[in-house]
Backbone as CSV, one residue per row, in Angstrom:
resi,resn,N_x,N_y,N_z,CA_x,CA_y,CA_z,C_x,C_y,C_z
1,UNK,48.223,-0.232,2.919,46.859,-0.517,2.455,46.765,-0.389,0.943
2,UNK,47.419,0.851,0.546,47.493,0.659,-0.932,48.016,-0.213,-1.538
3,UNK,49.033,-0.838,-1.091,50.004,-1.876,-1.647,48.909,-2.765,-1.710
4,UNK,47.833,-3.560,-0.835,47.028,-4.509,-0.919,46.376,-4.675,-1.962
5,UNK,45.144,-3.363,-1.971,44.512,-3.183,-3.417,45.040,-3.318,-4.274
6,UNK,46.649,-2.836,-4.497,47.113,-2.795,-5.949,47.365,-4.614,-6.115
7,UNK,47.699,-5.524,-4.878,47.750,-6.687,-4.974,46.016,-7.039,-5.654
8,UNK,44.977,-6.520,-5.177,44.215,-7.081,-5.339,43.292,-7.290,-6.808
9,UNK,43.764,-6.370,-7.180,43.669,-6.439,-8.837,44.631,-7.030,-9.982
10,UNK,45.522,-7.482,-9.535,46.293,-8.548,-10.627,47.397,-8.873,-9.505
11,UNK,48.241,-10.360,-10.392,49.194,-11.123,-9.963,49.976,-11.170,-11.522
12,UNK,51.157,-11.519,-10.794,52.288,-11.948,-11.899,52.346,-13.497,-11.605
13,UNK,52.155,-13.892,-12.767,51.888,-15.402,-13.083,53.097,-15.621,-13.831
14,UNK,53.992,-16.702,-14.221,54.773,-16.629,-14.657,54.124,-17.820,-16.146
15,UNK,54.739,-17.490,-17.238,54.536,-17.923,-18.843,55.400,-18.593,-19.443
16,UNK,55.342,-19.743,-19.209,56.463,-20.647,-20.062,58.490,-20.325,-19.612
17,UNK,58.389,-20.109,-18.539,59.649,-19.382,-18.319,60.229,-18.055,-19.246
18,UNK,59.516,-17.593,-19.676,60.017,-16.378,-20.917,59.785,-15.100,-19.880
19,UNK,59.236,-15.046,-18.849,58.946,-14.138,-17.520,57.888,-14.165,-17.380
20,UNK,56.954,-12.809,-16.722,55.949,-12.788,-15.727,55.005,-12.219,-15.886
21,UNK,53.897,-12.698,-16.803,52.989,-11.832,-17.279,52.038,-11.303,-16.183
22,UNK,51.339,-10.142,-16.323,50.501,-9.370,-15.260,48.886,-10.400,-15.505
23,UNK,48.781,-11.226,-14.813,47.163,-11.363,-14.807,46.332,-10.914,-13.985
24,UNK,44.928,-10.508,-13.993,44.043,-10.052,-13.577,43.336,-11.010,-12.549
25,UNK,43.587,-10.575,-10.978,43.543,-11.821,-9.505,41.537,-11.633,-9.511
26,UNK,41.190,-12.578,-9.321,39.497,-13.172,-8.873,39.431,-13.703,-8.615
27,UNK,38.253,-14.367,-7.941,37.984,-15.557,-7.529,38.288,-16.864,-8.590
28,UNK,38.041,-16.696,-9.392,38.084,-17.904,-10.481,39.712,-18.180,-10.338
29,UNK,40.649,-17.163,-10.477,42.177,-17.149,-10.466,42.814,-17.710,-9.507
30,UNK,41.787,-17.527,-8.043,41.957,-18.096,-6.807,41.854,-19.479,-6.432
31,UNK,40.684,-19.754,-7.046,40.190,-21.089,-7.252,41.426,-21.979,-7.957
32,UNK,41.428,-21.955,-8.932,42.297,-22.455,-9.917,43.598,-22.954,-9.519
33,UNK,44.170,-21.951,-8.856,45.228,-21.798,-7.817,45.477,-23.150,-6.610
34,UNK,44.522,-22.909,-6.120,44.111,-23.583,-4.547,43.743,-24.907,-5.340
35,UNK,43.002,-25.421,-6.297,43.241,-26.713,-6.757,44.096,-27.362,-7.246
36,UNK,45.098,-26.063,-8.013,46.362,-26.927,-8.357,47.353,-27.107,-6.872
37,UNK,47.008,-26.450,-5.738,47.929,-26.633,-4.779,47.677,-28.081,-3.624
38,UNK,45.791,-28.643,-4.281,45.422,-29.236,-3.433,46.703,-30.895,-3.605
39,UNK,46.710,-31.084,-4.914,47.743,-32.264,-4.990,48.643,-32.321,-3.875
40,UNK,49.220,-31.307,-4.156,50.093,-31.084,-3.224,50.696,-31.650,-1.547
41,UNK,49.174,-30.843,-0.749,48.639,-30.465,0.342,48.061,-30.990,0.598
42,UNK,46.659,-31.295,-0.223,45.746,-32.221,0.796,44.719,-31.000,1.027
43,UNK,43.394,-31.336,1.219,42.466,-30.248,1.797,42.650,-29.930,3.346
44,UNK,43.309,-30.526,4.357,43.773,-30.162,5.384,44.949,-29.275,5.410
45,UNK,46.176,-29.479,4.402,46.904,-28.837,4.372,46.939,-27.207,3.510
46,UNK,45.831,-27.322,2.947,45.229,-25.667,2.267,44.853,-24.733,2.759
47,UNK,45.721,-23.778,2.836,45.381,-22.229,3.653,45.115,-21.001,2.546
48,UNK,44.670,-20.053,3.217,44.824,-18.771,2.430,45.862,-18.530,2.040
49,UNK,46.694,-18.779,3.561,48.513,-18.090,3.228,48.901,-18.904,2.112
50,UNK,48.726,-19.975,1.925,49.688,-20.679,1.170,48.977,-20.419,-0.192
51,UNK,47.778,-20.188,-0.372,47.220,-19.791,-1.990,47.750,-18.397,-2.281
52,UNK,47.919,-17.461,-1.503,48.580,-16.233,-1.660,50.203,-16.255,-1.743
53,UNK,50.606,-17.176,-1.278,51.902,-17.381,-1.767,52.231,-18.117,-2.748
54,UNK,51.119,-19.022,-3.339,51.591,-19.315,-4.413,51.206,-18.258,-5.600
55,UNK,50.172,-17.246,-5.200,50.328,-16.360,-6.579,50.979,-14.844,-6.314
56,UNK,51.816,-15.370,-5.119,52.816,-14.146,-5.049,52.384,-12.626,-4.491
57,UNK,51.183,-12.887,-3.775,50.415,-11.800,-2.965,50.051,-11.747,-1.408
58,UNK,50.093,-10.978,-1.257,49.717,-11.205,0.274,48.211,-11.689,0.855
59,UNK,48.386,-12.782,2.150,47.029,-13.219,1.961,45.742,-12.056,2.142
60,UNK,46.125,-11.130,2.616,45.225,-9.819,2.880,44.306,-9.675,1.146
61,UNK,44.875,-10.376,-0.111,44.895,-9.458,-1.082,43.706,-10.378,-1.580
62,UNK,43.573,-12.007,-0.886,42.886,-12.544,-1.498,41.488,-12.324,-0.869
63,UNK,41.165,-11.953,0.279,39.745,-11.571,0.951,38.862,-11.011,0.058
64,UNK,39.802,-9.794,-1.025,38.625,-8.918,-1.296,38.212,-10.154,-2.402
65,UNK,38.385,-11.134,-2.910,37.794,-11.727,-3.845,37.376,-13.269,-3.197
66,UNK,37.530,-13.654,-1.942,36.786,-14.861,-0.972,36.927,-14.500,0.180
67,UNK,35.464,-14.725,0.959,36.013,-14.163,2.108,36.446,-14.753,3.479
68,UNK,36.354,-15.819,3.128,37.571,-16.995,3.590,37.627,-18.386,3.043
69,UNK,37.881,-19.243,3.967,38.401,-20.472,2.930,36.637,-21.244,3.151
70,UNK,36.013,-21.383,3.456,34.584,-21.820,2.625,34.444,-21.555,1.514
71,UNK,34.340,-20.193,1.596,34.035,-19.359,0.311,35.059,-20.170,-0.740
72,UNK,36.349,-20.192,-0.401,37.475,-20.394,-1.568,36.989,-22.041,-1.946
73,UNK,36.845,-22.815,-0.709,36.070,-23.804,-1.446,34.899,-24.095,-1.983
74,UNK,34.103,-23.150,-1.800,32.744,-23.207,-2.557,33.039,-22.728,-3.970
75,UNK,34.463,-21.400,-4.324,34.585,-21.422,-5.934,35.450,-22.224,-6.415
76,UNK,36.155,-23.007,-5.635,37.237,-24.520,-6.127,35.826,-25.531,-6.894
77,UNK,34.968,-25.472,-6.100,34.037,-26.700,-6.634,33.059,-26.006,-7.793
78,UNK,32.761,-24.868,-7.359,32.107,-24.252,-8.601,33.064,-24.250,-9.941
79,UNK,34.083,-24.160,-10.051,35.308,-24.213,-11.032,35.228,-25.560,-11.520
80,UNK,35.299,-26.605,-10.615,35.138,-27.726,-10.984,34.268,-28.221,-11.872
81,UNK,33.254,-28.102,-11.190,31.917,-28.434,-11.681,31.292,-27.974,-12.883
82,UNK,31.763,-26.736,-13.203,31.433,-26.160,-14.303,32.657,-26.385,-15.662
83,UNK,33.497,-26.932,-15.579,34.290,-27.520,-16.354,33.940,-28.530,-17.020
84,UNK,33.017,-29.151,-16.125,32.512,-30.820,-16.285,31.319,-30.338,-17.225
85,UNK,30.571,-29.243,-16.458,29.168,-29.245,-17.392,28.928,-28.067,-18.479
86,UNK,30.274,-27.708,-18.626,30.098,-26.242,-19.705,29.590,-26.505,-20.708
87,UNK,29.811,-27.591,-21.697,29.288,-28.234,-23.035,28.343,-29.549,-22.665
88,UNK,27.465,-29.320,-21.609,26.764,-30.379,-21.570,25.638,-29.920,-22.337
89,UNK,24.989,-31.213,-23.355,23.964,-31.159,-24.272,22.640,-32.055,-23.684
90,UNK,21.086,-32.012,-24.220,20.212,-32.292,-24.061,20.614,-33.937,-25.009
91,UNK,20.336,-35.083,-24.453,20.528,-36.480,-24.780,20.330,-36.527,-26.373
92,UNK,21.105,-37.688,-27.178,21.193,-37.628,-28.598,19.644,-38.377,-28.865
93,UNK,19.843,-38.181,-29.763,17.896,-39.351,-30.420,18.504,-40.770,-30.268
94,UNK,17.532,-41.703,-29.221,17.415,-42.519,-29.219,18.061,-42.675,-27.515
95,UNK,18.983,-41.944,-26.921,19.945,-41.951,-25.767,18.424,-42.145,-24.908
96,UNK,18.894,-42.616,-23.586,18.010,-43.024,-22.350,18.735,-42.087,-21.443
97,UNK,17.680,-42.035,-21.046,17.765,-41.160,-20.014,18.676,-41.714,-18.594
98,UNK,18.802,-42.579,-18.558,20.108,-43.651,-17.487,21.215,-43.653,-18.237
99,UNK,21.495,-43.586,-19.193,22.682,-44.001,-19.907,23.152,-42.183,-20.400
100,UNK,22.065,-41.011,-20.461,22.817,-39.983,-20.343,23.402,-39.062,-19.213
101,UNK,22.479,-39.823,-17.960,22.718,-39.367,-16.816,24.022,-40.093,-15.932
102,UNK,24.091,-41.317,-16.213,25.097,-41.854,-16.293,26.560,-41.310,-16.349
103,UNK,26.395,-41.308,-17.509,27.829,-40.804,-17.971,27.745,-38.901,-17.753
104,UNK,27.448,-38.655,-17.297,27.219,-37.101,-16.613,28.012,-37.269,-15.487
105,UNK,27.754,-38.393,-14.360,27.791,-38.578,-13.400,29.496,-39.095,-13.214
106,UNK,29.681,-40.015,-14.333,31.177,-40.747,-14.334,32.375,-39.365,-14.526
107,UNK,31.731,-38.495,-15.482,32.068,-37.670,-16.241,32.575,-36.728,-14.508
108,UNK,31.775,-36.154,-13.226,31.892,-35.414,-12.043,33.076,-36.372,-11.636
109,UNK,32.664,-37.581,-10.968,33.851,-38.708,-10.788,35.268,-38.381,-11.137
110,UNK,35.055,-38.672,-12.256,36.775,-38.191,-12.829,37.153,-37.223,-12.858
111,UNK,36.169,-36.154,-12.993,36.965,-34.469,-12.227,37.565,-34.674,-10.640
112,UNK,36.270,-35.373,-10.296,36.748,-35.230,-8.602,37.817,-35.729,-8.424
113,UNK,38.057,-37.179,-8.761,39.408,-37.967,-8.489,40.695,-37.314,-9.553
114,UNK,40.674,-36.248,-9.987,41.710,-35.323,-10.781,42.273,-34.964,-9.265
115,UNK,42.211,-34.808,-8.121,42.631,-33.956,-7.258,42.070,-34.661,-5.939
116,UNK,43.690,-34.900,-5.213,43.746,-35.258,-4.073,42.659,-34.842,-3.144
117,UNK,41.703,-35.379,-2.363,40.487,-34.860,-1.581,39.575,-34.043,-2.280
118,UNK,39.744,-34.213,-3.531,38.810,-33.754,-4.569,36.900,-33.846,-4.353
119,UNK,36.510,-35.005,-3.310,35.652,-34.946,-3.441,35.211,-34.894,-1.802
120,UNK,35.928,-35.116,-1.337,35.841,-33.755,1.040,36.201,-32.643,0.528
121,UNK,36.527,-31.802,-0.578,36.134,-30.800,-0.819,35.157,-30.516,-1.408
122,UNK,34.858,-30.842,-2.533,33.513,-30.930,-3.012,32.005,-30.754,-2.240
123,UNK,32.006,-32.050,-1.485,30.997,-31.811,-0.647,30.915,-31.340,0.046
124,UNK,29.187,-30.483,0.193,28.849,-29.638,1.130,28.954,-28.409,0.637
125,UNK,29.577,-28.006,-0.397,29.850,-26.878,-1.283,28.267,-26.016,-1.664
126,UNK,28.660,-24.514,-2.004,27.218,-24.129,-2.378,27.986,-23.730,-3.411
127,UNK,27.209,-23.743,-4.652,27.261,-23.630,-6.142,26.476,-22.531,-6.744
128,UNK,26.558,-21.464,-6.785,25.580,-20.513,-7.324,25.845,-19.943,-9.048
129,UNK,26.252,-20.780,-9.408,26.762,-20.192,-10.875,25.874,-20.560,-12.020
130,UNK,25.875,-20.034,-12.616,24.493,-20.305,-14.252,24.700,-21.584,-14.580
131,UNK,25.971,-21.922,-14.787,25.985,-23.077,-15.765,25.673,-24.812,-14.960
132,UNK,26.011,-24.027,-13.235,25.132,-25.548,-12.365,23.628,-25.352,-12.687
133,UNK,23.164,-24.095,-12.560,21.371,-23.993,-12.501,20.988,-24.575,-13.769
134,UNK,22.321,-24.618,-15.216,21.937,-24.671,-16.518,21.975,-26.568,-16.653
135,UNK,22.724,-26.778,-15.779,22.518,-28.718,-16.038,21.552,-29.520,-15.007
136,UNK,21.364,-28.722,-13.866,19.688,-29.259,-13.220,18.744,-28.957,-13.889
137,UNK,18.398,-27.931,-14.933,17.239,-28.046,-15.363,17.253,-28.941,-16.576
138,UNK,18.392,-28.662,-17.294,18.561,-29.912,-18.011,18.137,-30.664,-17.996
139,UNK,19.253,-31.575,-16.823,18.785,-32.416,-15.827,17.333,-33.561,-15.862
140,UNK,16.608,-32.477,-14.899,15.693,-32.575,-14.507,14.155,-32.643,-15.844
141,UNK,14.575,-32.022,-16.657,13.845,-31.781,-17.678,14.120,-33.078,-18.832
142,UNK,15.222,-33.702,-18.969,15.562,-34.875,-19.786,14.741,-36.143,-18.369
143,UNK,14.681,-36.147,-17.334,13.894,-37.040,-16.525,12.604,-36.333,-16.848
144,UNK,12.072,-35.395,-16.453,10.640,-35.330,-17.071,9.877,-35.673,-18.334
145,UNK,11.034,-35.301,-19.272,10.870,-35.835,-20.488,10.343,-37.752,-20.790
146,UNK,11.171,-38.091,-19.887,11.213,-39.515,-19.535,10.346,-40.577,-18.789
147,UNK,9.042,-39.482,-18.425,7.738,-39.987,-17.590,8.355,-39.468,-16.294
148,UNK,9.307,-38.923,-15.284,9.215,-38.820,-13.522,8.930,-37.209,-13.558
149,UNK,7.624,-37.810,-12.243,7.644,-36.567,-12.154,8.580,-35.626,-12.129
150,UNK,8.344,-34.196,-11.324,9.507,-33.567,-10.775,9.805,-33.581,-9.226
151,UNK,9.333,-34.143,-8.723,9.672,-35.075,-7.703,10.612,-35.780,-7.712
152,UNK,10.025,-36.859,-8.181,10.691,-37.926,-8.641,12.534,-37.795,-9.358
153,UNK,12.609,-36.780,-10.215,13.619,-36.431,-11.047,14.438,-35.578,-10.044
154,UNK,13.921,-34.944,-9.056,14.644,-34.300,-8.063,15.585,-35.398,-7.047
155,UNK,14.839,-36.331,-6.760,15.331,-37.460,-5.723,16.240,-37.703,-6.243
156,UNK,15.835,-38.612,-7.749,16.880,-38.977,-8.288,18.160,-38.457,-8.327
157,UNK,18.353,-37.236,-8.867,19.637,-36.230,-9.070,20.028,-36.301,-7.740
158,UNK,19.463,-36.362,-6.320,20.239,-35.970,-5.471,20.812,-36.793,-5.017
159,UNK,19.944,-38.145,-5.446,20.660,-39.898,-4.831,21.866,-40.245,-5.265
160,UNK,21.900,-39.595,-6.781,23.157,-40.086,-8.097,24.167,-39.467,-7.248
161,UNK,23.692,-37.769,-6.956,24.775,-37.101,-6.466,25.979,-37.082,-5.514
162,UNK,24.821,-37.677,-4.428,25.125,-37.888,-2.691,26.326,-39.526,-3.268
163,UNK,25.335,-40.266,-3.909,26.480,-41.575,-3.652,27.939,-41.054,-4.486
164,UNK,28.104,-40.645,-5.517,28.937,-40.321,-6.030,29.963,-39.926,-5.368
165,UNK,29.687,-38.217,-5.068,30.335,-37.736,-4.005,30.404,-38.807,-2.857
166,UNK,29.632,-39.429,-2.076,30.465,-40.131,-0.874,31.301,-41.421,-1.295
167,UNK,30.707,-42.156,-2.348,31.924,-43.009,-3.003,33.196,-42.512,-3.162
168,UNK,33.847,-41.228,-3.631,34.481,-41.008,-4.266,35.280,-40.551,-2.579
169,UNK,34.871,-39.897,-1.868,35.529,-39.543,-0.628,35.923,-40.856,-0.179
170,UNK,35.570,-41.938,-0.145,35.440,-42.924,0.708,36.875,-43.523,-0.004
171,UNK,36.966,-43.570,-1.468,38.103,-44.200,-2.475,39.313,-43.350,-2.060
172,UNK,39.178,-42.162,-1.631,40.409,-41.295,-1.450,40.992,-41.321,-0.025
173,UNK,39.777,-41.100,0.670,40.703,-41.596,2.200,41.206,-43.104,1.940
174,UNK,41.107,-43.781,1.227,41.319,-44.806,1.660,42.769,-45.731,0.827
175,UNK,42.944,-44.349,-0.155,44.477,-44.444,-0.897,45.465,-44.323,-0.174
176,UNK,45.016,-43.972,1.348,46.519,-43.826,2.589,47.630,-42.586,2.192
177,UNK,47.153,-41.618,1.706,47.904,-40.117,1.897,47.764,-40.218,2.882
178,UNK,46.440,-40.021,3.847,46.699,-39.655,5.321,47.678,-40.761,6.086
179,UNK,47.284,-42.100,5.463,48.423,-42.864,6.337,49.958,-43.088,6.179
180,UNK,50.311,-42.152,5.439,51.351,-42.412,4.539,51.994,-43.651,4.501
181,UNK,52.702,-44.201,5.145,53.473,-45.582,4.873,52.730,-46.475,5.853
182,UNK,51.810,-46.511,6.205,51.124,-47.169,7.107,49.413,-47.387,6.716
183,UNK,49.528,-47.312,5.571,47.552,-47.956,5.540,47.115,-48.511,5.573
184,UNK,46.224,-48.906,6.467,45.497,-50.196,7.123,44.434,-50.780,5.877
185,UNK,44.463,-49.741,5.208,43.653,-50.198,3.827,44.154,-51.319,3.020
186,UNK,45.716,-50.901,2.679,46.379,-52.029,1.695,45.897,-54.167,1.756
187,UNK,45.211,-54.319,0.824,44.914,-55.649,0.739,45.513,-56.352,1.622
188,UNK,46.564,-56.250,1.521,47.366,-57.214,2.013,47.471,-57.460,3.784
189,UNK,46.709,-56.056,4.419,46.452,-55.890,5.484,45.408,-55.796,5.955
190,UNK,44.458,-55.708,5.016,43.125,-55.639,5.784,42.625,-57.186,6.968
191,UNK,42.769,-58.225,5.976,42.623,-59.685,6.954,43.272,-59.674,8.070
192,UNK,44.335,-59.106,8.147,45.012,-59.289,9.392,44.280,-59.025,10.391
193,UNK,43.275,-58.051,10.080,43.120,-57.236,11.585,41.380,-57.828,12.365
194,UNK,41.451,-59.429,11.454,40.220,-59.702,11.642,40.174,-61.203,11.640
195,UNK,39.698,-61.612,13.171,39.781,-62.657,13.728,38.985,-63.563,12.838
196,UNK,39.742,-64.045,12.301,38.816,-65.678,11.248,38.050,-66.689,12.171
197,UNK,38.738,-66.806,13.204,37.750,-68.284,14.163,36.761,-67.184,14.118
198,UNK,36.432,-66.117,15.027,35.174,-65.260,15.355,34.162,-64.938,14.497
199,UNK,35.104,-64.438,13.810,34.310,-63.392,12.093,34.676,-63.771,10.957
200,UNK,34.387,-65.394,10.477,34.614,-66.324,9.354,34.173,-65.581,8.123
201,UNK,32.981,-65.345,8.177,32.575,-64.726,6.539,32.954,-63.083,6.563
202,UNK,33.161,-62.411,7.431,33.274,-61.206,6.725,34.965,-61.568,6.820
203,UNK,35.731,-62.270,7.394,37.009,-62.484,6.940,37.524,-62.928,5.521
204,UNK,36.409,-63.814,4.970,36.485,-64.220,3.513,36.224,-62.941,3.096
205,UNK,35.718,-62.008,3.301,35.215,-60.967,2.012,35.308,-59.292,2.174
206,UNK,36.613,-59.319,3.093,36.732,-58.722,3.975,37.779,-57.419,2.940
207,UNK,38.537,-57.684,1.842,39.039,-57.079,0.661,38.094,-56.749,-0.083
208,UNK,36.666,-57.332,-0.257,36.143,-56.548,-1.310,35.159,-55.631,-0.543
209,UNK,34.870,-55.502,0.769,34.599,-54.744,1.538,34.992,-53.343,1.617
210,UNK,36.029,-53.716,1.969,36.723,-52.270,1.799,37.242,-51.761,0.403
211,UNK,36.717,-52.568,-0.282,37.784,-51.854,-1.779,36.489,-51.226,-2.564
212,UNK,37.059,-49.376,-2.280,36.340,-48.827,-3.288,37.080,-47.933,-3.992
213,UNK,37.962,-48.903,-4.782,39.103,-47.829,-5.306,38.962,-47.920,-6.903
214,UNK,37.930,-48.960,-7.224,37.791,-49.220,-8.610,36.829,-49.207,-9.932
215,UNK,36.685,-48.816,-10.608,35.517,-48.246,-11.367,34.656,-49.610,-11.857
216,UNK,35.080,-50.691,-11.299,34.162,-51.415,-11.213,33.246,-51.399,-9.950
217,UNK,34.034,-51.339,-9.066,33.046,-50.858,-7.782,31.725,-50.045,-8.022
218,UNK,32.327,-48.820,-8.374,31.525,-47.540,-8.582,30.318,-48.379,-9.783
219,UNK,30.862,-48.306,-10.491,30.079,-48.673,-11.567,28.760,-50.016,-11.051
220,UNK,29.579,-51.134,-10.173,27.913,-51.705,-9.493,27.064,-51.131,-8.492
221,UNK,27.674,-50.548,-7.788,26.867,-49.486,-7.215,25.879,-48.277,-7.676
222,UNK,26.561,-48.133,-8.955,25.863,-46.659,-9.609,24.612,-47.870,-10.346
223,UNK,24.508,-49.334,-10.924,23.633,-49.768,-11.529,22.826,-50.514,-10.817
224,UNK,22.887,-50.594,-8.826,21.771,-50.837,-8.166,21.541,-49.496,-7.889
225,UNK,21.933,-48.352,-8.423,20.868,-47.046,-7.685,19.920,-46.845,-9.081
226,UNK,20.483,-46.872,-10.026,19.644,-47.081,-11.441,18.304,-48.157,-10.984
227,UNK,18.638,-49.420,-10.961,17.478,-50.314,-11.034,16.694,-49.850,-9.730
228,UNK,16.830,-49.654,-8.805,16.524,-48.565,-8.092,15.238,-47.413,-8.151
229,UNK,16.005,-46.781,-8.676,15.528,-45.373,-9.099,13.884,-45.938,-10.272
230,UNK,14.526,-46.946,-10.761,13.616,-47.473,-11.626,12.539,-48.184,-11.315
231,UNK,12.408,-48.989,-10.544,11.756,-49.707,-9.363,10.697,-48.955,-8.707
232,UNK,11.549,-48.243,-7.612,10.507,-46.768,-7.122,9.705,-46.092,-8.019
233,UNK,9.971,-45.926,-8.951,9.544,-44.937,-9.246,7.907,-46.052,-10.853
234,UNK,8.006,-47.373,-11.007,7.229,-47.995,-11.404,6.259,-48.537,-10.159
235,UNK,6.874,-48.787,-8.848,5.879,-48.985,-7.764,5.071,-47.851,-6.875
236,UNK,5.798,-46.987,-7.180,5.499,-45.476,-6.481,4.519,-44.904,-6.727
């Protein structure tokens, strides 16, 4: 039991190959850990055991700092997320309020797609850390600023959010890790599996259907939730 605790207050991390410096084990250390292992693995393939073996502790040692793997993914995404928004600023003079929220949003995107299932982990996550509470009010306060209510500025944030995150899940299952040499995704296979005499037009268009692997995709999608958002909220 003692051996645990003493695990549970630092790990030997290793430093440029020069040996093994003593760092101080937390959740944040944990986190950090378990995302660099997700490449790897895959969010199916991520355990306790295996985050404790990669920082050389027993998994007993990581409880006292998550108290299981929810938890470890709720501070993987809090880690995340707060990377993205640590230096986020209130919009420059003259910036719109779509074009700063925008690129906020592209800005989560490319964290998420940093890491295999980056964003089926992500979602569903609870976030309790200052610096998320510090970019919703932001947030929310650069849309108020902007004429929506707070209503209104609430929807919004959660519409940007939700598609994002499920775009971004949708682009990753569909890179065929899970299928490994077999993905029914690949262009070149999708027509096959779809009777042209029967189903003529979605056979013509049947590749750009499924293709959400490209930041042009994302990007027309993210500018009908804009005109959107904009729409509602002038008829509303």
């Amino acid at each position: 039991m003692n051996d645990v605790k003493d695990e549970m207050n630092s790990v030997k991390l290793s430093r440029g190959g020069d040996g093994r410096t003593e760092v101080k084990i937390n959740a944040e250390v944990i986190a950090r850990t378990a995302l660099g292992l997700l490449n790897e693995v895959g969010l199916d393939g991520l355990t306790m055991r295996l985050v404790a073996k990669e920082l050389d502790v027993r998994a007993a040692a990581l409880y006292w700092h998550v108290k299981n793997k929810q938890e470890l993914l709720d501070a993987m995404a809090t880690l995340l997320f707060t990377d993205v928004v640590e230096r986020l600023e209130a919009p420059g003079q003259g910036e719109t309020w779509s074009a700063w929220l925008t690129e906020l949003i592209r800005q989560l995107r490319r964290a998420l797609l940093r890491y295999r299932d980056g964003a089926r982990m992500f979602a569903g996550t609870h976030m309790a850390h200052p610096a998320m509470h510090r970019c919703m009010e932001l947030t929310l306060r650069t849309l108020r600023d902007a004429g929506f209510t707070l209503a209104e500025a609430a929807r919004a944030v959660t519409v940007l959010l939700h598609y994002t995150v499920g775009f971004t899940i949708e682009q990753q299952a569909r890179d065929g890790a899970a299928y490994q040499d077999d993905n029914p995704y690949r262009p070149d296979l999708i027509a096959q599996h779809i009777d042209a005499s029967r189903f003529p037009l979605f056979h013509q268009v049947a590749v750009e259907v499924f293709d959400v692997g490209s930041d042009a995709d994302f990007e027309a999608g993210l500018q009908v939730i804009l005109a959107g958002i904009t729409a509602t909220r002038a008829t509303g």
